[in-house]
N, C-alpha and C positions, 0 to 999 in steps of 0.2 A: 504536500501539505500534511502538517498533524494535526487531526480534528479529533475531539472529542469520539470517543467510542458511540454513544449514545449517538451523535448526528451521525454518524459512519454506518450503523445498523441501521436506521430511519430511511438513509440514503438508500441502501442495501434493497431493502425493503418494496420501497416504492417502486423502485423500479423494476423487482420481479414485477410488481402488482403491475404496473404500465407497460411490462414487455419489452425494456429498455435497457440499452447499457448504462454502465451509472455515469459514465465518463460523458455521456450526451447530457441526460439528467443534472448532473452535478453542474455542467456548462450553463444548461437551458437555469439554473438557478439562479447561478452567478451573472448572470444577464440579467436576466429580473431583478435580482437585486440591486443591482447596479444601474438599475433605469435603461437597460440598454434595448436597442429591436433583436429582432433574432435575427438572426444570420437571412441572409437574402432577401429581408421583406423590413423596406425603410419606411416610414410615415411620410405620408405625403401630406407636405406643407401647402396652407391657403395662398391661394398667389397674393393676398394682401397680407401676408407675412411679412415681417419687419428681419426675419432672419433665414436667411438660407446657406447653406451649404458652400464655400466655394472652392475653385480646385484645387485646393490642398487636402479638403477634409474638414476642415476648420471651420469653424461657425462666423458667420459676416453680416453683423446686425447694417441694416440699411435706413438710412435715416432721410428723414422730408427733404429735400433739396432747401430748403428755404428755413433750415434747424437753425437756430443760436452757433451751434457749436461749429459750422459749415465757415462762419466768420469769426471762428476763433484762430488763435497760433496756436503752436501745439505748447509752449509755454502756458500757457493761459489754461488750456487741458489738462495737463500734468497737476496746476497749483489747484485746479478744481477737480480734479480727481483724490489728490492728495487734502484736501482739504473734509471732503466726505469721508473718505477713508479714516480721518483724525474722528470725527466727530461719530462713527459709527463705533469706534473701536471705546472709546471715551462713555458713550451710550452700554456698551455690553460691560465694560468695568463698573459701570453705576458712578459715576464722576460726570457730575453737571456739568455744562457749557455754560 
């Protein structure tokens, strides 16, 4: 990466000051930045969580048995996905519905 001199000295710095390599530092940042957990230690989700984890990795929102969308087609999903999707997008342009 080419960073700015300035953040590269800062970086530098810090981590004499914490007794660290910068390459752990510079990681443990980019996580943080990134919203991410640190290496080995995940949050543990409420078992009334609506989303959890499944075996892929992948995030798998779970929804009431008894949803609207549980009796939808996936036709029917797509044109109501696609349809918020118009009208969000439409909203950030500033162009009325």
């Amino acid at each position: 990466m080419d960073l700015p001199d300035e953040l590269v000295r800062e970086v530098k710095l810090r981590a004499v000051v914490q007794g660290r390599a910068v390459k752990d530092l510079v990681a443990d940042l980019l996580r943080e930045g990134l919203g991410m957990d640190p290496p080995g230690r995940r949050k543990k989700r409420s078992p009334t969580s609506k989303v959890v984890v499944g075996p892929t990795g992948l995030p798998v929102v779970r929804c009431d048995p008894a949803a609207p969308a549980t009796r939808m087609r996936v036709r029917e999903l797509l044109s109501l996905e696609q349809e918020s999707t118009r009208a969000e997008d439409s909203k950030r342009a500033g162009i009325p519905l």
